[in-house]
C-alpha positions in Angstrom: 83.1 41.4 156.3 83.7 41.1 152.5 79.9 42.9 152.2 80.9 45.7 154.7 84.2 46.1 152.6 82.8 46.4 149.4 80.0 48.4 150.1 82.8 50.5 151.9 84.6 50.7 148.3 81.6 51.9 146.5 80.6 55.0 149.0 84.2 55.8 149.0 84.2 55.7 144.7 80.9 57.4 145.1 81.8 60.4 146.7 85.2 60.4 144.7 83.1 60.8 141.8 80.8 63.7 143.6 83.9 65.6 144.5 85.3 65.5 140.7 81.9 66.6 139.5 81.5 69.5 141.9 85.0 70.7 141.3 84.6 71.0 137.2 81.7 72.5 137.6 82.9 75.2 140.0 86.0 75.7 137.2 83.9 75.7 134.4 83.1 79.7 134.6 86.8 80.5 135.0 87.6 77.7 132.1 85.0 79.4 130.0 86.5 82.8 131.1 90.3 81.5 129.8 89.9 80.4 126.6 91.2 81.8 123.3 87.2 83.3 122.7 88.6 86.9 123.5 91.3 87.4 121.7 90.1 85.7 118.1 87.5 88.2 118.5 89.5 90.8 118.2 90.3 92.3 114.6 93.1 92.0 112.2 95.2 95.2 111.5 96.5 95.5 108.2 99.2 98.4 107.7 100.2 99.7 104.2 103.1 102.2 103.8 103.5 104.6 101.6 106.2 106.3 99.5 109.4 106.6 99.9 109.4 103.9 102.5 108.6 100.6 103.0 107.1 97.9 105.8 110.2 98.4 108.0 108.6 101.8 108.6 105.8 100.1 110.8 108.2 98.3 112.9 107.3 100.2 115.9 103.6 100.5 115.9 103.2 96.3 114.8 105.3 95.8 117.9 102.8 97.8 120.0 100.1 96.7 118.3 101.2 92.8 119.0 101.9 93.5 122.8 98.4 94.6 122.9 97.2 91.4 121.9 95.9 92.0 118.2 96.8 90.6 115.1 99.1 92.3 112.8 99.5 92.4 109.0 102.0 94.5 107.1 100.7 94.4 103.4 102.8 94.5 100.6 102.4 98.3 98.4 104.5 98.0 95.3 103.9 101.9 94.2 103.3 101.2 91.2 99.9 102.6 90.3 96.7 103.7 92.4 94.6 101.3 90.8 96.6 98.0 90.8 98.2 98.8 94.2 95.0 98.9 95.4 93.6 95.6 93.5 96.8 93.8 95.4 95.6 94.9 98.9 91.9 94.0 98.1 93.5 91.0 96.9 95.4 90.3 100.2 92.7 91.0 102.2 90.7 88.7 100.7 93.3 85.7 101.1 95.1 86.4 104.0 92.4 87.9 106.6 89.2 86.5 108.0 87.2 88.4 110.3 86.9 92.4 110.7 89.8 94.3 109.3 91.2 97.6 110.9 92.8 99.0 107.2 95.6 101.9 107.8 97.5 103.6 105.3 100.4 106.3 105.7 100.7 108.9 102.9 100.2 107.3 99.6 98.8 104.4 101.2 96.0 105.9 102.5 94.5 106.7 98.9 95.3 102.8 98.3 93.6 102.1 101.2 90.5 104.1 100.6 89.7 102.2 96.9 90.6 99.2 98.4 88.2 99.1 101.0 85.7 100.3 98.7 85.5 96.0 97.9 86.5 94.6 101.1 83.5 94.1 103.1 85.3 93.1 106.1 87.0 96.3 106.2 85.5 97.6 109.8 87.1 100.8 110.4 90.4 102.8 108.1 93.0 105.4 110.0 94.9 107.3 108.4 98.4 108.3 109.4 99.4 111.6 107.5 97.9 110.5 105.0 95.9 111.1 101.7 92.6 110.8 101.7 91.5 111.7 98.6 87.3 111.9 97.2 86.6 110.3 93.6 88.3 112.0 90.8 91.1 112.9 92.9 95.0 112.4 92.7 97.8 112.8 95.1 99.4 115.3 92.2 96.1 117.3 92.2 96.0 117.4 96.1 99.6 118.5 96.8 99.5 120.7 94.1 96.5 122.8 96.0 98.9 123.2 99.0 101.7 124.2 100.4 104.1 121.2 100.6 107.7 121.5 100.1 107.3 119.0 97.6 104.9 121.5 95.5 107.7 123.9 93.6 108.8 125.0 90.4 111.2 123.0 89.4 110.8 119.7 90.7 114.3 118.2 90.5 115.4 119.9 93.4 113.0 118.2 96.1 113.1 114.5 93.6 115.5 112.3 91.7 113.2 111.0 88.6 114.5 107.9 87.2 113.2 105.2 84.3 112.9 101.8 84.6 112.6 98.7 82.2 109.2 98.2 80.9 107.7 101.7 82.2 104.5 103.3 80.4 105.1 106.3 78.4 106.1 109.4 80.5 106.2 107.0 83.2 109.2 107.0 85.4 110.1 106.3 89.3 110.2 109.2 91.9 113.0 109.3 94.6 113.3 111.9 97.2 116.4 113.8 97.2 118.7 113.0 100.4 118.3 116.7 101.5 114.8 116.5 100.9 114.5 113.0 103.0 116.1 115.0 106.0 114.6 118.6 105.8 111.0 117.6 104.8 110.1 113.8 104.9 111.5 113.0 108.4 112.8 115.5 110.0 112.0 114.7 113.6 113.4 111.3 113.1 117.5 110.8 114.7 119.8 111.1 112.2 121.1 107.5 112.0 118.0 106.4 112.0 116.5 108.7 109.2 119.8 107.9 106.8 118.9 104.0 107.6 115.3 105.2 106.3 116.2 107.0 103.1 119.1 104.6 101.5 116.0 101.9 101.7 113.2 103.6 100.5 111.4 102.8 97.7 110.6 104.8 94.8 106.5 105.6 93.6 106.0 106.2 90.1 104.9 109.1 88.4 101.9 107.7 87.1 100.9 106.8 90.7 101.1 110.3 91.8 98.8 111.3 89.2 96.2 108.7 88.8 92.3 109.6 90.3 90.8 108.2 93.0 87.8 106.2 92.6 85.1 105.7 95.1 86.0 106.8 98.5 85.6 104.0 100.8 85.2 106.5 104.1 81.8 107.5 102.8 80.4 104.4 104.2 83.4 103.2 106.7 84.2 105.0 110.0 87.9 106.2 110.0 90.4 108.0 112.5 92.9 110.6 111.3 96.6 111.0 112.8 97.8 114.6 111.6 101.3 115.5 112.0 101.3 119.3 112.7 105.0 119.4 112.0 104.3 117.6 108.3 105.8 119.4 105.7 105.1 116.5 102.6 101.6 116.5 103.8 100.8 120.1 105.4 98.4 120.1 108.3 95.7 122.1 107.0 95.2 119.7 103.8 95.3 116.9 106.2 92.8 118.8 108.2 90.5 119.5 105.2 90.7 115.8 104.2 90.1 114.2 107.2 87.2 116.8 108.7 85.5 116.2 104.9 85.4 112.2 105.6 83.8 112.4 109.3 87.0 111.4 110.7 87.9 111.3 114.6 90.8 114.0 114.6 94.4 113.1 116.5 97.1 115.7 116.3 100.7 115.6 117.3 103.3 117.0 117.0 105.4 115.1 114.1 106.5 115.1 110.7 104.9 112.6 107.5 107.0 110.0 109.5 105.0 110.1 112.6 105.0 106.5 112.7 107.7 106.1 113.1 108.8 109.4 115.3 105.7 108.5 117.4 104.4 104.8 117.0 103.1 105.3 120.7 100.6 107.7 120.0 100.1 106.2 116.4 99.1 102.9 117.8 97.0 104.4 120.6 95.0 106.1 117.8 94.7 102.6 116.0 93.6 100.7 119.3 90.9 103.1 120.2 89.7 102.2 116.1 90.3 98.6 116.6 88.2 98.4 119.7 85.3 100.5 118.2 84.6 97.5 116.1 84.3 94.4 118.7 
């Protein structure tokens, strides 16, 4: 009887065992199928404002952007200068991505993002969000000044508020928008609270900024998306046209001013998801 009993034990163990094995091996697909693989793969988006705002102006295409399942960066733009603004997002990139980098820039940032790039192999794809896109040699002060923006008069004190600051190059100085100008030209499709929330925070760029060349255009080698606001009046549509047809760009237009992020983060983001998952 003791025998019969254990032998009794050991089939039943047995077939315990059997049953354990069988049933990881039929999860293992769907184990495989639910681990984290997917969505490391996917690549981290770095956004970089521009002038006359700051990362607060992103707000509502990171929160898209994070619903969607993709990693989000807002990188720091002090509007300082082309060259050392771009040297601090090369900078960033390097310490605080790894893995493919969709690079976007609004306005002024896109001319930071486009020498940037230029040294940041991981740099995958760069959008632009009506923004500058300049070739080498170019400035944001040569480019406007070609067009017809309502920033490009005669007298320029009565679009901006120019004012020094401690330490500043010669002829240097920082470049505010005028209140009306924030609310006629800048944002003008933007609600009212919002907008005045917008323009008592935003931060100044420099006149040596505005007028310091491009260097090597980094969407001669990377493919890019443009967002064009047909309703932009800093940035007029045909000059974002010519800029983002001359770099190869795939073309989105809408119906918005130079804050189309943040009058339209939906279709903003959409434009940046369709970039992100050309490049995984």
């Amino acid at each position: 009887m003791v025998t019969t009993t254990a032998n009794l034990t050991r089939r039943l163990l047995a077939a315990a065992a059997a049953l354990l094995l069988a049933t990881v091996l039929m999860l293992a697909p769907n184990m495989a199928s639910a681990a984290p693989a997917a969505s490391t793969a996917k690549p981290t988006i770095v956004l970089v404002h521009g002038a006359w705002a700051d990362s607060s102006s992103w707000a509502g295409v990171t929160a898209i952007l994070q619903q969607a399942g993709y990693p989000v960066l807002v990188a720091p733009n002090d509007l300082r200068s082309l060259s050392g603004d771009s040297a601090e997002l090369d900078s960033f990139l390097a310490q605080r991505t790894t893995g493919p980098v969709v690079l976007v820039g609004h306005s002024y940032g896109g001319a930071v993002v486009t020498d940037a790039a230029t040294t940041a192999p991981n740099v995958r794809a760069l959008v632009y969000v009506d923004a500058f896109i300049p070739d080498q040699a170019e400035s944001l002060q040569t480019i406007i000044g070609k067009s017809t923006s309502a920033l490009n008069v005669p007298d320029p004190t009565t679009v901006f508020d120019v004012n020094t600051y401690p330490g500043a190059p010669q002829n240097d100085a920082d470049v505010y928008l005028k209140p009306s100008t924030f609310a006629a030209d800048f944002a003008q499709d933007v609600p009212a609270a919002a907008r005045n929330v917008l323009e008592a925070g935003q931060l100044p760029i420099t006149l040596n900024a505005l007028g310091e060349p491009s260097t090597a255009p980094a969407w001669k080698t990377i493919p890019s998306w443009a967002v064009i606001g047909t309703a932009d009046k800093v940035l007029p549509a045909a000059t974002q046209l010519a800029m983002a047809t001359r770099a190869h760009a795939t073309i989105t237009k809408i119906n918005a001013s130079h804050l189309s992020l943040v009058s339209h983060p939906l279709q903003v983001a959409g434009v940046i998801l369709t970039a992100a998952r050309s490049v995984y």
